[in-house]
Backbone and ligand atoms as CSV (ligand in chain L), in Angstrom:
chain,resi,resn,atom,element,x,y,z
A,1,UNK,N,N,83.363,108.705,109.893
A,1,UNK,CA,C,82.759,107.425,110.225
A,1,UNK,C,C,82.802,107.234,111.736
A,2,UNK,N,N,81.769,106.602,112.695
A,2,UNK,CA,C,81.890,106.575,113.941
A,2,UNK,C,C,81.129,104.863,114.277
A,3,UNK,N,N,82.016,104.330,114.416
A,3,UNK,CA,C,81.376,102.986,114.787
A,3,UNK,C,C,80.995,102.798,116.375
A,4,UNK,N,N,79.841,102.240,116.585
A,4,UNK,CA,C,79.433,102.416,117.999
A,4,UNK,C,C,79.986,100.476,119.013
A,5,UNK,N,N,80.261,100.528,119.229
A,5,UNK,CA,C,80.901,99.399,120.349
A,5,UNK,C,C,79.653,98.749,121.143
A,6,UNK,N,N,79.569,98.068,121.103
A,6,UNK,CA,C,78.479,97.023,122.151
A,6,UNK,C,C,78.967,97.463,123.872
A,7,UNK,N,N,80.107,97.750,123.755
A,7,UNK,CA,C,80.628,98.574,125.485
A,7,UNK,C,C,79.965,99.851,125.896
A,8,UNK,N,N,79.936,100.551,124.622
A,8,UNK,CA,C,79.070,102.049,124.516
A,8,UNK,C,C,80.092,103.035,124.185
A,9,UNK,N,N,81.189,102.693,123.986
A,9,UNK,CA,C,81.952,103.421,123.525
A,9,UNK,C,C,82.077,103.598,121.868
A,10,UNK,N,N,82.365,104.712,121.337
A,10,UNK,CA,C,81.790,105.137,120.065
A,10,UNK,C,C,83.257,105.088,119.280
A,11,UNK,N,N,84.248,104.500,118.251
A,11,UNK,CA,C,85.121,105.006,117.863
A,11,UNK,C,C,85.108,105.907,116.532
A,12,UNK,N,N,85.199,106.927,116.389
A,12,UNK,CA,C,85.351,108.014,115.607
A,12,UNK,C,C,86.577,108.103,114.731
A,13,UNK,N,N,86.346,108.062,113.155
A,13,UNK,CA,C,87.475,107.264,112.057
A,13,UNK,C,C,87.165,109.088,111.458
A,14,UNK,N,N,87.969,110.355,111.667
A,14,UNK,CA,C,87.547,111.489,110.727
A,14,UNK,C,C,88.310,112.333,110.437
A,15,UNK,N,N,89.891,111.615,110.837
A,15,UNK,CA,C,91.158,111.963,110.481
A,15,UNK,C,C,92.294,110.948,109.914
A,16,UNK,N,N,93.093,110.783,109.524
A,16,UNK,CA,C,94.467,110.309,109.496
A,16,UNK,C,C,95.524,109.929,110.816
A,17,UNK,N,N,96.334,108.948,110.504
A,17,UNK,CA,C,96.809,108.713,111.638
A,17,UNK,C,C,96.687,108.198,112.914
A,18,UNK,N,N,95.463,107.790,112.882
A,18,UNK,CA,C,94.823,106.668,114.205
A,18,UNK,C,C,95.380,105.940,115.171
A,19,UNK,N,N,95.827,105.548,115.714
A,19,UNK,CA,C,96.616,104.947,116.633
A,19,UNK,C,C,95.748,103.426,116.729
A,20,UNK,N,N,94.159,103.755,116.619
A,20,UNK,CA,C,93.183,102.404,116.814
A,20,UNK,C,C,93.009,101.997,115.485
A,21,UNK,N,N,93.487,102.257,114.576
A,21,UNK,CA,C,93.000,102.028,113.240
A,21,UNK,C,C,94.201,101.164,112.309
A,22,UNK,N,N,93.717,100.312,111.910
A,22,UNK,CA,C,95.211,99.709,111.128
A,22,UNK,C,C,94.610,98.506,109.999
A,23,UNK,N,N,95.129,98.115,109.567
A,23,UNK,CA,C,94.901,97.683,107.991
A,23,UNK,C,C,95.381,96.153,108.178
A,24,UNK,N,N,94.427,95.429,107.589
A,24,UNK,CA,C,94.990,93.984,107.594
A,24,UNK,C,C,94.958,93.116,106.104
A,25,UNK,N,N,96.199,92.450,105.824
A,25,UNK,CA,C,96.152,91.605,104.530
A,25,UNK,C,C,96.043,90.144,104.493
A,26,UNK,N,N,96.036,89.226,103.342
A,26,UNK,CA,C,96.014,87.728,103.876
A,26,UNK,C,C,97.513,87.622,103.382
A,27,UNK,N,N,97.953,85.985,104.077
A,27,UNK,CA,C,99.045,85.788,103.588
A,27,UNK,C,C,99.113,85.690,101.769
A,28,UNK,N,N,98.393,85.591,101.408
A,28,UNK,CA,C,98.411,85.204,99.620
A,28,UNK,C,C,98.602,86.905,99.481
A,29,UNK,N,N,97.956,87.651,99.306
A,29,UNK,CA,C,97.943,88.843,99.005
A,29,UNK,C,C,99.164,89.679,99.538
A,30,UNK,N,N,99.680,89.419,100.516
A,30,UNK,CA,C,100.945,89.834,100.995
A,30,UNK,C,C,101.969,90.013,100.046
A,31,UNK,N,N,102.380,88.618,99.539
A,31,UNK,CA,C,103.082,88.505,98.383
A,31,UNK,C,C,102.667,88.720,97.529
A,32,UNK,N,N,101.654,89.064,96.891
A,32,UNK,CA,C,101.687,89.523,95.988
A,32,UNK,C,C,101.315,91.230,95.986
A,33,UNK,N,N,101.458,91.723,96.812
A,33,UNK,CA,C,101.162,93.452,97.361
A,33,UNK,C,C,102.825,93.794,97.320
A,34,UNK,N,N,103.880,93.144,97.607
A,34,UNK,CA,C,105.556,93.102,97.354
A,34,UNK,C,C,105.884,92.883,95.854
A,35,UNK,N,N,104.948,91.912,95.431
A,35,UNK,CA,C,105.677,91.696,93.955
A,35,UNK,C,C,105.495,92.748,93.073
A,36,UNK,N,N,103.803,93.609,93.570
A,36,UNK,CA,C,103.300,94.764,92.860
A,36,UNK,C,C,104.318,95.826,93.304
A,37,UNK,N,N,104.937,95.946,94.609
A,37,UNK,CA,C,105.851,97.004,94.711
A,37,UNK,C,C,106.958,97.173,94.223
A,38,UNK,N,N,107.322,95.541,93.779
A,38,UNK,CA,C,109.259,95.686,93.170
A,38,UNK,C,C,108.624,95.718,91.597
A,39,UNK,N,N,107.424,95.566,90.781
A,39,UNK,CA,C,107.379,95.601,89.461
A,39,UNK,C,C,107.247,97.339,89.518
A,40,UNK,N,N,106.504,98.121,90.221
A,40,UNK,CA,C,106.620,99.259,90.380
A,40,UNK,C,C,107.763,99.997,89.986
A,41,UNK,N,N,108.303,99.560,91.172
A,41,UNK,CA,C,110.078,99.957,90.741
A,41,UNK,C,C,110.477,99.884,89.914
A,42,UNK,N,N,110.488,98.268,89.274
A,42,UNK,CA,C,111.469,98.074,88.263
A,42,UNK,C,C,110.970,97.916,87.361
A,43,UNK,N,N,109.540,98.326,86.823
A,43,UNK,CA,C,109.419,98.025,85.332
A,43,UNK,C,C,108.577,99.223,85.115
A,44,UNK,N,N,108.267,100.622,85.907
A,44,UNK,CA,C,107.654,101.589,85.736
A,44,UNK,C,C,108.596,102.542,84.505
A,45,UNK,N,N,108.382,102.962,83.963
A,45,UNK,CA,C,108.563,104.134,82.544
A,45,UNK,C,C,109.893,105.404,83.582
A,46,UNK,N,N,110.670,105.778,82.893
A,46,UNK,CA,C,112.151,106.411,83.784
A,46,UNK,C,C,111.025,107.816,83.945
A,47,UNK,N,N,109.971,108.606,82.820
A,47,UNK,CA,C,109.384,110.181,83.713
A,47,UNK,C,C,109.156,109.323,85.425
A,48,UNK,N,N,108.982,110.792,85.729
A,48,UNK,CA,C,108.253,111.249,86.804
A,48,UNK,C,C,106.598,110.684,86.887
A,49,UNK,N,N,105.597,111.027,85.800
A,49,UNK,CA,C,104.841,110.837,85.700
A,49,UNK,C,C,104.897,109.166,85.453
A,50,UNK,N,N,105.701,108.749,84.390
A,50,UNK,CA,C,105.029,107.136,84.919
A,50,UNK,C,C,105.207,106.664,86.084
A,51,UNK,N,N,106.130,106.972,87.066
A,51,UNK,CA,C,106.637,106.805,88.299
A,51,UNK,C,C,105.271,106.804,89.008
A,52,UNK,N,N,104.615,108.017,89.038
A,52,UNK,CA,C,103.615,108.096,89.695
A,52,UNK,C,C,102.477,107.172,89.369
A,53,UNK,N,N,102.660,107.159,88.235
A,53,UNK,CA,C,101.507,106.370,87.584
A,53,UNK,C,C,101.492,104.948,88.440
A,54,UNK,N,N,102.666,104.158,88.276
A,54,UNK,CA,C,102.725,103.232,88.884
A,54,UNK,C,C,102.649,103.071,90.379
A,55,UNK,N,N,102.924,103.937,90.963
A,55,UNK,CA,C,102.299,103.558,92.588
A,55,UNK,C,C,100.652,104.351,92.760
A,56,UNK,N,N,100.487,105.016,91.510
A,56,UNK,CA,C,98.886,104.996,91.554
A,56,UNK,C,C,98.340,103.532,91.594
A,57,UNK,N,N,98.677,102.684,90.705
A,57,UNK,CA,C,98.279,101.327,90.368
A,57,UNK,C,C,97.813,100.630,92.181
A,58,UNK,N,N,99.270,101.066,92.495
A,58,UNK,CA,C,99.451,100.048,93.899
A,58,UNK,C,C,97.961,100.422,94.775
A,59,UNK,N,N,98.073,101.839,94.936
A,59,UNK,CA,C,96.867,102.237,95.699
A,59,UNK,C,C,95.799,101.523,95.168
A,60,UNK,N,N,95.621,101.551,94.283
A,60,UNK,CA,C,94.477,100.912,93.749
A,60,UNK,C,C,93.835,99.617,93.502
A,61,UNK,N,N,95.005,98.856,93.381
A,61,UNK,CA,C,94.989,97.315,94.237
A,61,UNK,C,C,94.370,97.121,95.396
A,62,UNK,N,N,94.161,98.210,96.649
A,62,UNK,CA,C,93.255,98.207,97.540
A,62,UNK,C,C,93.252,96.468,98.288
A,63,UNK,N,N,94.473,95.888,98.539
A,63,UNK,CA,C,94.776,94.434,98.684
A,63,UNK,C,C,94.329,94.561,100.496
A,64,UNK,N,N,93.987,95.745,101.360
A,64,UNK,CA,C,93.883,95.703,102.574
A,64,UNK,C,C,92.782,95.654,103.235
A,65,UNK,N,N,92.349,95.037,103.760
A,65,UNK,CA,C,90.838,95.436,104.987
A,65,UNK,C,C,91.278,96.867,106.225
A,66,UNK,N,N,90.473,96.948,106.406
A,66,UNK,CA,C,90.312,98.081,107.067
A,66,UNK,C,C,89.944,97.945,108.901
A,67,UNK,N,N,90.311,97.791,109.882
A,67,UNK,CA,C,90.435,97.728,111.255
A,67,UNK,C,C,90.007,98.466,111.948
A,68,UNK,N,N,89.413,98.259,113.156
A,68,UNK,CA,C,89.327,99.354,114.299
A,68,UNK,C,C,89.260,98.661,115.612
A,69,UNK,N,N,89.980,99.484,116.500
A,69,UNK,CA,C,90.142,98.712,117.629
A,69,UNK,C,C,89.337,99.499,118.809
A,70,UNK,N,N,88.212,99.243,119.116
A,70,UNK,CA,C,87.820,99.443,120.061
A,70,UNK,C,C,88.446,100.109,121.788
A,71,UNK,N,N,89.146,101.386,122.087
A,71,UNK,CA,C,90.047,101.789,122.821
A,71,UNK,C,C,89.237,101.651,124.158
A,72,UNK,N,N,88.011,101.251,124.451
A,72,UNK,CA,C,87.844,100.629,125.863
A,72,UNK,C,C,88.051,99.605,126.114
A,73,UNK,N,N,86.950,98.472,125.132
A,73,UNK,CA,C,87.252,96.896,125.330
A,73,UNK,C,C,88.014,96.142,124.627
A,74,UNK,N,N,88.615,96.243,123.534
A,74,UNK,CA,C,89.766,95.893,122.602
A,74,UNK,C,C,89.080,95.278,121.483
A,75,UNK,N,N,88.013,95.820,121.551
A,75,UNK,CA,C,86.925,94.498,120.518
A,75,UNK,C,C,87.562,94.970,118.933
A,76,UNK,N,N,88.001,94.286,117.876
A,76,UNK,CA,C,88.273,94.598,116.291
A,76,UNK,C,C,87.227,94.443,116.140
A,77,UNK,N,N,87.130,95.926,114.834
A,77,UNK,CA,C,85.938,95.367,113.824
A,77,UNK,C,C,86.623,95.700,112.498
A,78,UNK,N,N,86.541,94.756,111.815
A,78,UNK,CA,C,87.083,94.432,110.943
A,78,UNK,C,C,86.279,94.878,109.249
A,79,UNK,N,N,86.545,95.434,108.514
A,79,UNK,CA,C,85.189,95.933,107.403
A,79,UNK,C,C,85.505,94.038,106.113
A,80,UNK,N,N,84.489,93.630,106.074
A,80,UNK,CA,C,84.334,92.256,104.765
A,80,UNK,C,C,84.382,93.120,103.283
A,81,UNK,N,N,84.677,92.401,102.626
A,81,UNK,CA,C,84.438,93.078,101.182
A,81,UNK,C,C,83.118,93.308,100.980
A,82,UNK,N,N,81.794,92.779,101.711
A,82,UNK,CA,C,81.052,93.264,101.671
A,82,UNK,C,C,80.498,95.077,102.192
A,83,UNK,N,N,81.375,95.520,103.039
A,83,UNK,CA,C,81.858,96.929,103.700
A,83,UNK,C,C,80.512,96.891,104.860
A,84,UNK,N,N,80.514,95.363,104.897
A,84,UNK,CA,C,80.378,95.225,106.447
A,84,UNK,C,C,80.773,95.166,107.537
A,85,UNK,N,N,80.762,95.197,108.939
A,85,UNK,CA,C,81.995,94.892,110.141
A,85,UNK,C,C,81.627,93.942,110.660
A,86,UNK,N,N,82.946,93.212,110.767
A,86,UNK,CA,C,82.732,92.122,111.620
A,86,UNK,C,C,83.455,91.919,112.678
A,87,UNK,N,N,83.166,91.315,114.018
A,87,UNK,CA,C,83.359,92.046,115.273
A,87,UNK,C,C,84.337,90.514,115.934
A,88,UNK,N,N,85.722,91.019,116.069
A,88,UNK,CA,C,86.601,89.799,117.203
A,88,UNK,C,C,86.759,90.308,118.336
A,89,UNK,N,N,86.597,89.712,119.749
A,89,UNK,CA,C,86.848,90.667,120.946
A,89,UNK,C,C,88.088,89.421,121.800
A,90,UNK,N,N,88.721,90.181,122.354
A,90,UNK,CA,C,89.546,89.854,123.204
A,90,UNK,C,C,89.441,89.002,124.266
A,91,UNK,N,N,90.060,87.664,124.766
A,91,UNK,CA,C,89.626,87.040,125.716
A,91,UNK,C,C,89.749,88.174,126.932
A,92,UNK,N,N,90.769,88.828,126.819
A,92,UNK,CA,C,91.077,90.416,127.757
A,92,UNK,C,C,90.144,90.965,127.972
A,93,UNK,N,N,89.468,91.177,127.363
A,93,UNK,CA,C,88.197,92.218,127.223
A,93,UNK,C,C,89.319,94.088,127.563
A,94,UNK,N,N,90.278,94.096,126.958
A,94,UNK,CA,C,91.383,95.113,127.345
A,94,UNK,C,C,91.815,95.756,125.582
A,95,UNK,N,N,91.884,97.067,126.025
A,95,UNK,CA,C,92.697,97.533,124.485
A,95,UNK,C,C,94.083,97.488,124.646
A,96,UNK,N,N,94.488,96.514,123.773
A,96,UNK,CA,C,95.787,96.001,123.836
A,96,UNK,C,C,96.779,96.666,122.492
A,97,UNK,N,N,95.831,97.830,122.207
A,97,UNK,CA,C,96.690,98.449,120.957
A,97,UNK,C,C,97.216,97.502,119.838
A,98,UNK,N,N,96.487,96.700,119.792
A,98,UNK,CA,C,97.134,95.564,118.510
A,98,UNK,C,C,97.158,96.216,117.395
A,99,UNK,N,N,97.027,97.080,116.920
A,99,UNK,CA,C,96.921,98.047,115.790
A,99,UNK,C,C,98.080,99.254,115.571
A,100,UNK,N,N,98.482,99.486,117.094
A,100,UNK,CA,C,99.077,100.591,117.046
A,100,UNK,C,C,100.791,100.097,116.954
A,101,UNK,N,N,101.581,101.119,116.484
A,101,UNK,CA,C,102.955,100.707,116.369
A,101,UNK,C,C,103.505,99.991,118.048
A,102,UNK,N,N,104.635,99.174,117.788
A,102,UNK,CA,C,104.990,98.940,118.934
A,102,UNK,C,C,106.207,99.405,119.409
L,1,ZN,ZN,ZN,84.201,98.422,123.121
């Protein structure tokens, strides 16, 4: 995936591990993306396989939006459930790594 920037800079999504790339939830879904992780735990089947089974579930909850941070001008674009982008830019106009670990 390569999203193009209104700056002209192009960001390129075609690996793992991104440093500009990061995932956003709402507060409602938060808690309940934790409650799905401790029922995981504690009410998944003792195999291996239900184990897995159950954090298959989690993945699949898919409770996150999807981010990109623009590494010239700091602009987010953000994907809607429609798997459209929608674009916040920085009073900075600066990549401030808001995405990346701190
Ligand atoms: Zn930009």
């Amino acid at each position: 995936m390569k999203i193009k920037c209104n700056c002209g800079n192009i960001i390129v999504d075609q690996t793992d591990y991104l440093r500009n790339k990061g995932y956003i939830i709402s507060d409602t879904q938060w808690f309940n993306f934790w409650n799905s992780i401790d029922d995981a735990i504690e009410q998944s089947g003792p195999s291996a396989k239900e184990k897995e089974e159950a954090c298959m579930q989690l993945r699949i909850l898919n409770l996150f939006k999807m981010a990109w941070e623009c590494q010239n001008c700091g602009k987010l674009f953000i994907n809607d459930p429609h798997g459209d982008l929608l674009t916040y830019s920085p009073d900075n106009k600066n990549y401030n790594k808001v995405l990346d670990k701190k």
